[in-house]
C-alpha positions in Angstrom: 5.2 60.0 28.9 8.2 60.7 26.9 8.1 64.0 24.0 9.5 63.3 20.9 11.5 66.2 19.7 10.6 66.5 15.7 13.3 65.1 13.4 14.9 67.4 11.2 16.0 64.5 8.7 14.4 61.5 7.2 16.5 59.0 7.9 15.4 56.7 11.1 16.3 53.9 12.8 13.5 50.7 14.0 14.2 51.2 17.4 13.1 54.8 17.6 9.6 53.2 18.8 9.8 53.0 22.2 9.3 49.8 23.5 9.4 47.8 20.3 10.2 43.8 20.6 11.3 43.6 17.1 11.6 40.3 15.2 14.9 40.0 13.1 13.8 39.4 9.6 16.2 40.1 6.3 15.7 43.1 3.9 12.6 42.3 1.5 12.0 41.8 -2.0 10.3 44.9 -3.8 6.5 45.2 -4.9 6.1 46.2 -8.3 6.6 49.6 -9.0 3.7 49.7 -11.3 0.2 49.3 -10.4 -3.1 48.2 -12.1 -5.2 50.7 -9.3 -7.4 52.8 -10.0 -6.9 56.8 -9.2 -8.5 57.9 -6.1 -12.3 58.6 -5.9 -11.9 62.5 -6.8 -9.8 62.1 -10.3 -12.3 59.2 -11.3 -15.7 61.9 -10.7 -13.1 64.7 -12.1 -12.6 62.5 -15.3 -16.1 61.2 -15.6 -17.1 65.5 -15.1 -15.4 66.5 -17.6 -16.2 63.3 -20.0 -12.5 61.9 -20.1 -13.7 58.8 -19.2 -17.2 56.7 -18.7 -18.7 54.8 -16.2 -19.2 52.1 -18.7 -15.4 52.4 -20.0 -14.4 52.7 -15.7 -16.6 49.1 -15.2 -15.3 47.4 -18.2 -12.1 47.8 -17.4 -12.8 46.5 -13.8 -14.8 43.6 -15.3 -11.7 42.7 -17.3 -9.4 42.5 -14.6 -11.9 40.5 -13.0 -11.6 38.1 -15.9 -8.4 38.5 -16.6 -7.0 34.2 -16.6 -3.4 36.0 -15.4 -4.8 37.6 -12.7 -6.6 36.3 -9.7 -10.5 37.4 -10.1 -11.9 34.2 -10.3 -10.8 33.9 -6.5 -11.0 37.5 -5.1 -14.9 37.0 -7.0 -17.6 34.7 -5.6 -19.5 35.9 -8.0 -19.8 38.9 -10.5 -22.7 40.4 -11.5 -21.3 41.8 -14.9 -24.9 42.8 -17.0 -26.0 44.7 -14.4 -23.1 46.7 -13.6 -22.6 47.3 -17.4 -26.5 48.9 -17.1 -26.1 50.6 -14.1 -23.1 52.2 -16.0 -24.7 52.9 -18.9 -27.8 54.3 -17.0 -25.3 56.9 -15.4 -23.7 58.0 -18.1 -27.6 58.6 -19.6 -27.8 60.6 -16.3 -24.9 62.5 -16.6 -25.5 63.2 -20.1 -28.6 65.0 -19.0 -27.0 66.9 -16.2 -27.8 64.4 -13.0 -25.2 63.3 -11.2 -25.8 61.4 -7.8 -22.6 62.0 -6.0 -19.0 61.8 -6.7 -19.6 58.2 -6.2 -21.7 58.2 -9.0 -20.6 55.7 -11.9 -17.8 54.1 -9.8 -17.1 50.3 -9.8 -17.1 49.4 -6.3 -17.1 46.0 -4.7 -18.7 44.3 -1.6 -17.7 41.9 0.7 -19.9 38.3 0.7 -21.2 39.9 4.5 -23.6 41.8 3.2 -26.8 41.4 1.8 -27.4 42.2 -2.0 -31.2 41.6 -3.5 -31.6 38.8 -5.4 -28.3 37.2 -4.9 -27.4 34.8 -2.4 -25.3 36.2 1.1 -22.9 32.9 1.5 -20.3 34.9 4.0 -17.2 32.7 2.6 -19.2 29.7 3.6 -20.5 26.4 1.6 -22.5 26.1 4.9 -25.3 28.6 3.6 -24.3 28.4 -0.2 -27.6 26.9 -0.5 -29.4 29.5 1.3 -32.6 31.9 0.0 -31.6 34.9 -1.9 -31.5 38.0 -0.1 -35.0 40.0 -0.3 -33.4 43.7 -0.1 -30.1 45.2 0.0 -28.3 45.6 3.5 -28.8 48.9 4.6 -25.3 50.0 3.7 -25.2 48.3 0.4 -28.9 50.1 -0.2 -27.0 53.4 0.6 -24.1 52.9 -1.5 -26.4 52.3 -4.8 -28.6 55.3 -4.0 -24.8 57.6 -4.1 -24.5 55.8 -7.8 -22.4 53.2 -7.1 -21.8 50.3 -9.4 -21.6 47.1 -8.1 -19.4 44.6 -9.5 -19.7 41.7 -7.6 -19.4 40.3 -4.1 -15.6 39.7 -2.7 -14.1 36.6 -1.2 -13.5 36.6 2.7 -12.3 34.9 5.4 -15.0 31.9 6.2 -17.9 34.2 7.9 -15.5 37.0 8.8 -13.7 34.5 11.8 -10.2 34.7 11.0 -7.6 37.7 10.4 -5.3 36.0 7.3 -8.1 35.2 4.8 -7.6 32.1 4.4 -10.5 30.1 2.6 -10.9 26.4 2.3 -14.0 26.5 -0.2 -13.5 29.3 -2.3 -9.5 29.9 -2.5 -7.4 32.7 -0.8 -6.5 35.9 -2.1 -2.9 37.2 -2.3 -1.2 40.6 -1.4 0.3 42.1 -4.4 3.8 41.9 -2.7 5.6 38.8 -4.4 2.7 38.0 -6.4 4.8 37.5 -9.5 7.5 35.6 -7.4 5.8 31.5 -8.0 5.4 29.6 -5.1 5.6 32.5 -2.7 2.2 34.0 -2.8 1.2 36.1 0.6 -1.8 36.6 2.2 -4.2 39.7 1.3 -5.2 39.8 5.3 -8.9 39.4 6.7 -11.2 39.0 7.0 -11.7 41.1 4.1 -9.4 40.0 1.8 -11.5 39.7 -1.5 -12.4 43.3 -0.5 -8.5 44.8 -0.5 -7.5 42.8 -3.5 -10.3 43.9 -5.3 -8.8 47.2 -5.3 -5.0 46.5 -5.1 -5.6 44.5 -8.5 -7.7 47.4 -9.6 -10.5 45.5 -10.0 -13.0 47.9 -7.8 -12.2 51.8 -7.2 -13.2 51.4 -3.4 -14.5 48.0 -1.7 -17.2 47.9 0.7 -15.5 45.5 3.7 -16.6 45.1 7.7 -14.2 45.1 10.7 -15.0 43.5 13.8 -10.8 42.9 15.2 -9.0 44.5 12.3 -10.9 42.8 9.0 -11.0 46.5 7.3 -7.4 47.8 8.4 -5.4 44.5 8.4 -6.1 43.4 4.5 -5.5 47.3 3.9 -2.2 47.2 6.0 -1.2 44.1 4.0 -1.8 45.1 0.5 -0.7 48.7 1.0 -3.9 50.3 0.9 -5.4 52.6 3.1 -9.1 51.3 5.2 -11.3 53.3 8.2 -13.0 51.3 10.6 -15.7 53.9 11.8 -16.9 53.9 15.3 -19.4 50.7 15.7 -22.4 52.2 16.1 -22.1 54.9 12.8 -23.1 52.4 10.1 -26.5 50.5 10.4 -25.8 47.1 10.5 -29.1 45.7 9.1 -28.5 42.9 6.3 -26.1 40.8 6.5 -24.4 37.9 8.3 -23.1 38.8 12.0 -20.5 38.2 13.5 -20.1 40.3 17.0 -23.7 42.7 17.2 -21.5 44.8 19.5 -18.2 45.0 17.8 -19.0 44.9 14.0 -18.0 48.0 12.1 -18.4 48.8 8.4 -16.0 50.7 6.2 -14.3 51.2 3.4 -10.7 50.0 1.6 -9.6 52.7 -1.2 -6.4 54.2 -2.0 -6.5 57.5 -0.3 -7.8 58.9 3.4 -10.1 61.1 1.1 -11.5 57.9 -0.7 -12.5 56.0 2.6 -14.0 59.4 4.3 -16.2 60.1 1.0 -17.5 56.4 1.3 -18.3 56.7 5.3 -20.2 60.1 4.6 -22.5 57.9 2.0 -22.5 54.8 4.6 -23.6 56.9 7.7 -26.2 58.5 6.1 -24.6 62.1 5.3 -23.7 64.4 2.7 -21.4 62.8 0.6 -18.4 65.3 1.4 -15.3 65.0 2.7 -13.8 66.0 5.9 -10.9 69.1 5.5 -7.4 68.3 6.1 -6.6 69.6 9.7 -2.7 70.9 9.7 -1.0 68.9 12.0 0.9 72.1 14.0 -0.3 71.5 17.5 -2.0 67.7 16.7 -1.6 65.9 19.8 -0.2 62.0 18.6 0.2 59.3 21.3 2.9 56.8 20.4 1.7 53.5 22.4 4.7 51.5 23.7 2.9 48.9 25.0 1.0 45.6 24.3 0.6 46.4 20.8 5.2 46.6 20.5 5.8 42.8 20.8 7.2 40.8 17.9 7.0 43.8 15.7 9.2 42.5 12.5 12.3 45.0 11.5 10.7 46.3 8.2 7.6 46.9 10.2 9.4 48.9 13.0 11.8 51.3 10.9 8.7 52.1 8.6 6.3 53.3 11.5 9.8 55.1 13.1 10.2 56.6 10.1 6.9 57.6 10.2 6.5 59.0 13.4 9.4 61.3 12.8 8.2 62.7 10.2 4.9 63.7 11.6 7.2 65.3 14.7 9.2 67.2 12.1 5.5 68.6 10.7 4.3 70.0 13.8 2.6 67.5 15.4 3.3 67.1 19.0 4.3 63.7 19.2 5.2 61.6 22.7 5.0 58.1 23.8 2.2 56.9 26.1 1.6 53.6 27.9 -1.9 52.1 28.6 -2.0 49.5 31.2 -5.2 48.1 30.8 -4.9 47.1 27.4 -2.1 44.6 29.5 -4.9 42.7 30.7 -6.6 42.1 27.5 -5.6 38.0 27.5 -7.1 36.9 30.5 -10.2 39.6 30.0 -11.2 38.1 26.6 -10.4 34.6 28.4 -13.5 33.6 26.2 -13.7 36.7 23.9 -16.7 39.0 23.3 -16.8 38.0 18.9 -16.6 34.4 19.8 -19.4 34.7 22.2 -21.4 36.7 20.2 -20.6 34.6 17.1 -21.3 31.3 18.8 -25.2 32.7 19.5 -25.9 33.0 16.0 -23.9 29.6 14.7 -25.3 27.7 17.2 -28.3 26.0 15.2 -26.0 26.4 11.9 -23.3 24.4 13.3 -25.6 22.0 14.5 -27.1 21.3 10.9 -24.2 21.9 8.9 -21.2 21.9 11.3 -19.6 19.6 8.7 -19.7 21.9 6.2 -17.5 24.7 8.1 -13.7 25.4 7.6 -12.5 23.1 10.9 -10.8 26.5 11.9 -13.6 28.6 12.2 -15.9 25.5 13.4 -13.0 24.3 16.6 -12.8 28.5 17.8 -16.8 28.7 17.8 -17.2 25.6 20.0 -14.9 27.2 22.0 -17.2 29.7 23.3 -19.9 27.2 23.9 -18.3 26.8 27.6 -18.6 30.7 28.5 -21.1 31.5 30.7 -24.1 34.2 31.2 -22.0 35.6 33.9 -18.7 35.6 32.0 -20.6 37.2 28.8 -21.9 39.8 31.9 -18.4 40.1 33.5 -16.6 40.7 29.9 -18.7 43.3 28.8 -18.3 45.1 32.0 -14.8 44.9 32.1 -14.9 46.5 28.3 -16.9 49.2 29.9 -14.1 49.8 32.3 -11.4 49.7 30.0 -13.6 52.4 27.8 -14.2 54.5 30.6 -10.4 54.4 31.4 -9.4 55.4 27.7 -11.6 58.0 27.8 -9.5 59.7 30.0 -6.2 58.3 29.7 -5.7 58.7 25.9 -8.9 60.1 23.9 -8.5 63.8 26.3 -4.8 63.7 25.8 -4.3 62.9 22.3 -6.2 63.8 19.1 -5.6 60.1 17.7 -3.0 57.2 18.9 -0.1 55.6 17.3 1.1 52.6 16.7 1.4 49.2 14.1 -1.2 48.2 12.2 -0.2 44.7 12.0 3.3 44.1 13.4 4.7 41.7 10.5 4.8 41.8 6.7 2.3 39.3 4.7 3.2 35.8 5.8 3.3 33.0 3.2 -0.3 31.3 2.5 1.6 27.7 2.4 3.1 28.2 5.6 -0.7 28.8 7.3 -2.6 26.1 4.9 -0.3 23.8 6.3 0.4 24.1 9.9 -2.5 24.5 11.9 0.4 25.7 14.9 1.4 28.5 12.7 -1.8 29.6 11.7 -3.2 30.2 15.4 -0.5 32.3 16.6 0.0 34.6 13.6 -3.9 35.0 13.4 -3.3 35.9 17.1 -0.7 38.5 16.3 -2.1 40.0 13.5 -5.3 40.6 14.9 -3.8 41.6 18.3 -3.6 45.9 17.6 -6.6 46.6 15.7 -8.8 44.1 17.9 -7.6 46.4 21.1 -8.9 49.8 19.4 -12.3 47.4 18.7 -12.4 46.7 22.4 -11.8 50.4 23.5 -14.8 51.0 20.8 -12.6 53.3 19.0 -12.8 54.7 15.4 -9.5 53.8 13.4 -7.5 54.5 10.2 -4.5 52.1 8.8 -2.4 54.0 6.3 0.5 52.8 4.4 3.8 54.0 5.6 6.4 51.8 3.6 8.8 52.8 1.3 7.3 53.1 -2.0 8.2 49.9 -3.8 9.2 47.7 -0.5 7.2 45.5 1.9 3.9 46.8 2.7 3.4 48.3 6.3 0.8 50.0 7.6 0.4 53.0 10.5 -3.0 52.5 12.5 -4.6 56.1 13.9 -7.3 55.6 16.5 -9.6 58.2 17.4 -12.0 58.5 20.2 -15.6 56.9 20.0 -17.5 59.2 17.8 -14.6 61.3 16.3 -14.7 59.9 13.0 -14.9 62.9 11.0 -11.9 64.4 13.4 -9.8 61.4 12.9 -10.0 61.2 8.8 -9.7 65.3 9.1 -6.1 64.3 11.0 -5.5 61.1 8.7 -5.5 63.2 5.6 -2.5 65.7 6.5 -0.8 62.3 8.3 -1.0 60.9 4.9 0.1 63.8 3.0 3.0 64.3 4.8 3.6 60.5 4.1 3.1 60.8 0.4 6.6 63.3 0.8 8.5 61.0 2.5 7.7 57.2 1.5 
């Protein structure tokens, strides 16, 4: 392993990532420098505390975003459920006037992703395939916990055709955009997936936090993408009843907000806990892996500079920073030959895609008859190997390092009309974008993506993996990583 000495300067060059295969691409157009989000979790319950706002003033203005004919609601939205949000926020701000307040969740608008189940409304998962289907009879566990913390739920969010791609692109319902170059016609990018509804939900400040589910990256890639921040929790920290599955081993649940602190306050209320929020751990003596390989291929040059830049930084706070390699995650292609999601997904579509097969996107439809030729004794061999590979990180990297380093997604947002149309181009950038957080799925890892860009530029986000189980450790380290981004971006 190589040490990175800290930098005493911000100025840094895309090549200080070791191992980097960077992409040439030209300088990028700016975001907008202003921005219709909302403030982080803690000013909203600040505000609503000392009656500087209302929940019912906090949901209208979500709901008119949402409905806003400039802005893109009606596609980030398959549906809204606007007369009960309004009276959930009315019955909080009775509550509150009498001195009850749930959590600092209470009151919030907050979105959720078409996954999960919501009572009384029906869970279509992107799909016109089960658009007909029953209305759900109960809330999915984590949507059940979220409402008993106060929040208020304004609708369910667009997605990637049952959570089965990484862009977000939708054939039935539309496909929602990053905020970078949305004002630029004709160029419209994509928000990421599979939850892209989700992140543009809260980039177009039309939900304080989203509720989203990450099974290779669907949480942190649409966060990486629109320049938010989203956790993927360890896999097994989140009941996973209600709801459409996609991978029973690999699906995680999180949160997509606008700060570290936002995502851990949600996670508390998803797992079950108090609804706190981790401390910030100082980074003197934080032990940071950089890894420089598998995850460093075809990284473009905006990407690259902004992690280097990023990395540097953190060396320059205390952290003790060095490079690390990992040569099993080498090996990843020919394990995942027939991959553990598509397996997995393929047992559940099976009788679905024999009734309504003709009603899937063709995408999603070709990569789950795919899996149809694995195996018992692939399926067997697979998860064994994954077991290897855990064991193997376990000792390599998570008794090493406090969290690993690396890309969240190695390019900026493509264009949408470059994947709608090229059925080519869509298959290898859904590989690549879904190639580094899919590997920290794998090692059953927890995970943050934060955004390291300049303010203003390209969005780009940092990925922080922590060991299975180190959840609260990892936001506790993600919150002094992204304060001392907040100085420098």
């Amino acid at each position: 392993m190589q040490s990175r000495r800290p930098s005493t300067h911000c100025r840094c060059e895309a090549p200080g990532i070791a191992g980097f295969s960077q992409t040439a691409t030209p300088l990028p157009d700016a975001m907008p420098t202003t921005s219709p989000q909302f403030a982080p979790l803690a000013q909203l319950a600040a505000d609503l505390k000392s009656g500087r706002t209302t929940s019912r003033a906090l949901v209208e203005t979500a709901l008119e975003r949402i409905a806003d004919p400039a802005g893109q609601g009606a596609t980030v939205f398959l549906h809204v459920d606007a007369d009960h949000a309004r009276a959930a926020a009315d019955a909080h701000d009775a509550l509150r006037r009498a001195g009850t307040v749930l959590s600092p969740l209470a009151g919030i608008p907050v979105s959720i992703k078409d996954l999960f189940d919501i009572e009384g409304e029906v869970t279509r998962a992107g799909s016109k395939a089960l658009a007909d289907a029953a209305p759900a009879k109960t809330d999915a566990v984590a949507v059940a916990r979220l409402r008993r913390a106060g929040a208020v739920i304004v609708g369910r969010t667009n997605m990637s055709e049952f959570a089965f791609s990484g862009l977000g692109l939708n054939p039935h319902y539309g496909t929602p955009r990053s905020p970078w170059r949305a004002d630029v016609p004709g160029d419209a990018r994509i928000a990421g997936g599979s939850s892209s509804g989700a992140a543009a939900s809260v980039a177009d400040g039309m939900a304080a936090v989203a509720l989203g589910t990450d099974t290779g990256g669907s949480i942190r890639i649409p966060a990486a993408l629109c320049g938010l921040t989203g956790f993927k929790p360890t896999a097994s920290r989140i009941p996973k009843q209600g709801g459409v599955p996609l991978s029973k081993t690999l699906d995680s649940f999180g949160p997509i907000g606008v700060s570290v602190a936002c995502c851990a306050l949600v996670d508390r209320i998803l797992a079950g806990r108090d609804p706190g929020v981790p401390a910030t751990r100082p980074l003197d003596g934080v032990r940071l892996g950089v890894l420089t390989n598998y995850v460093t291929d075809g990284v473009e040059a905006p990407v690259a500079a902004a992690v280097a830049a990023a990395v540097n930084h953190l060396a320059a706070a205390g952290a003790l920073v060095e490079d690390v390699r990992f040569a099993p995650l080498d090996r990843l292609p020919e394990i995942n030959r027939y991959p553990l999601v598509a397996i997995e997904a393929y047992a559940w579509h099976r009788k679905l895609m024999a009734e309504r097969g003709g009603e899937y996107d063709p995408r999603v439809l070709a990569r789950l008859q795919r899996a149809e030729a694995a195996s018992a004794a692939d399926y067997i061999d697979l998860c064994e190997a994954r077991a290897a590979m855990i064991e193997a990180a376990r000792t390599t990297l998570w008794q090493r390092f406090d969290a690993i380093l690396c890309p969240t997604v190695p390019v900026l947002p493509p264009r949408i009309a470059d994947l709608e149309t090229d059925d080519d181009a869509f298959t290898r950038t859904n590989a690549l974008i879904l190639r580094n957080p899919t590997a920290f799925n794998f090692l059953d890892a927890c995970a943050l993506s934060l955004p390291c860009h300049p303010r203003g530029e390209a969005p780009a986000g940092l990925m922080l993996a922590g060991a299975p189980n180190a959840d609260d450790t990892l936001l506790s380290i993600g919150r002094a990583v992204e304060a001392v981004l907040a100085t420098t971006r």
